[in-house]
Structures are given as structure tokens and as C-alpha cells.
C-alpha positions, 0 to 999 in steps of 0.5 A, spaced: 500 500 500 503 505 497 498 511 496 499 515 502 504 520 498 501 525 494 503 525 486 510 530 485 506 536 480 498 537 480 495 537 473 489 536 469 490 529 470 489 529 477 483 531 482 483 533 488 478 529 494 477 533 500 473 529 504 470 535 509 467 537 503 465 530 501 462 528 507 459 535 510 463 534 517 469 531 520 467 525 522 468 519 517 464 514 521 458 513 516 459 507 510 454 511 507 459 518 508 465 513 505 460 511 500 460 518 497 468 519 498 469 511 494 465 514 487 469 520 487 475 516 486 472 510 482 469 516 478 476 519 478 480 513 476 474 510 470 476 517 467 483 515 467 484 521 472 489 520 479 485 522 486 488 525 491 484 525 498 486 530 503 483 528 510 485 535 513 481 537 518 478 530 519 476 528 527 476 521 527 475 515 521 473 508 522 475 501 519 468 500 515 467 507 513 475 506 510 473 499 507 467 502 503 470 508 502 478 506 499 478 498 501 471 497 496 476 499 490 480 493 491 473 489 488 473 494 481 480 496 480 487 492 479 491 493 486 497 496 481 491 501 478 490 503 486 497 505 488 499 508 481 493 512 481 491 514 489 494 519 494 491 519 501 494 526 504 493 531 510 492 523 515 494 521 521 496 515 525 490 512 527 487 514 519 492 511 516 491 504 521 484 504 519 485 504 512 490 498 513 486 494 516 480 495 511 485 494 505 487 488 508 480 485 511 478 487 503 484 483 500 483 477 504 475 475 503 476 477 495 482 471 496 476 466 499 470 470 500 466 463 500 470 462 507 468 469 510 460 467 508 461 461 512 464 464 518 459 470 519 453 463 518 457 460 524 458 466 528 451 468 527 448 461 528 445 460 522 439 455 523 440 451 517 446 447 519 
């Protein structure tokens, strides 16, 4: 995971995400919020554009809202694609940790994700077993 540098020169080819604006507030805490930010960059990336998401100014993000918002890219687009087209920038620690955590849950259930529907039946006691 390499996209927490932001590109060396701004141009035409590169749009800027600022996810106060995106989610009208500073918590990013709602899969809903994350939602809006993952279509601007899916937008971004099927216009052959690089995104960069500024999170300055954000309070406080969320493993489920880093998985919707950047972790569900993992589903649509190469990781290749993902860390030669997306920055993340103006992050702190525990942000950047959220994001891990979701990319790294996201990449191991597209491995099997036969075994995480299993799983989740077990732990909810699935009746029909």
C-alpha cells in the first residue's frame, strides 16, 4: 500500500478529494459518508484521472467507513491501478491504521470470500446447519 504520498506536480490529470467537503463534517464514521468519498475516486480513476484525498481537518475515521470508502476499490480496480493512481494526504496515525486494516480485511475475503460467508453463518448461528 503505497498511496499515502501525494503525486510530485498537480495537473489536469489529477483531482483533488477533500473529504470535509465530501462528507459535510469531520467525522468519517458513516459507510454511507465513505460511500460518497469511494465514487469520487472510482469516478476519478474510470476517467483515467489520479485522486488525491486530503483528510485535513478530519476528527476521527473508522475501519468500515475506510473499507467502503478506499478498501471497496480493491473489488473494481487492479491493486497496481490503486497505488499508481491514489494519494491519501493531510492523515494521521490512527487514519492511516484504519485504512490498513480495511485494505487488508478487503484483500483477504476477495482471496476466499466463500470462507468469510461461512464464518459470519457460524458466528451468527445460522439455523440451517
Amino acid at each position: 500500500m503505497k498511496f499515502f504520498n501525494s503525486f510530485s506536480v498537480l495537473g489536469d490529470d489529477i483531482v483533488k478529494i477533500v473529504v470535509t467537503e465530501v462528507v459535510g463534517g469531520n467525522l468519517c464514521i458513516c459507510c454511507g459518508d465513505g460511500q460518497k468519498v469511494y465514487d469520487r475516486i472510482s469516478a476519478a480513476f474510470q476517467a483515467g484521472k489520479k485522486a488525491i484525498v486530503s483528510f485535513l481537518g478530519v476528527k476521527e475515521t473508522v475501519p468500515a467507513f475506510m473499507d467502503t470508502a478506499i478498501a471497496q476499490l480493491y473489488e473494481h480496480f487492479t491493486e497496481e491501478e490503486i497505488e499508481a493512481k491514489l494519494s491519501a494526504i493531510d492523515i494521521d496515525a490512527d487514519g492511516i491504521d484504519d485504512i490498513k486494516n480495511a485494505v487488508y480485511w478487503k484483500k483477504e475475503y476477495l482471496k476466499d470470500p466463500q470462507r468469510f460467508r461461512e464464518a459470519a453463518r457460524k458466528s451468527l448461528g445460522d439455523e440451517d446447519e
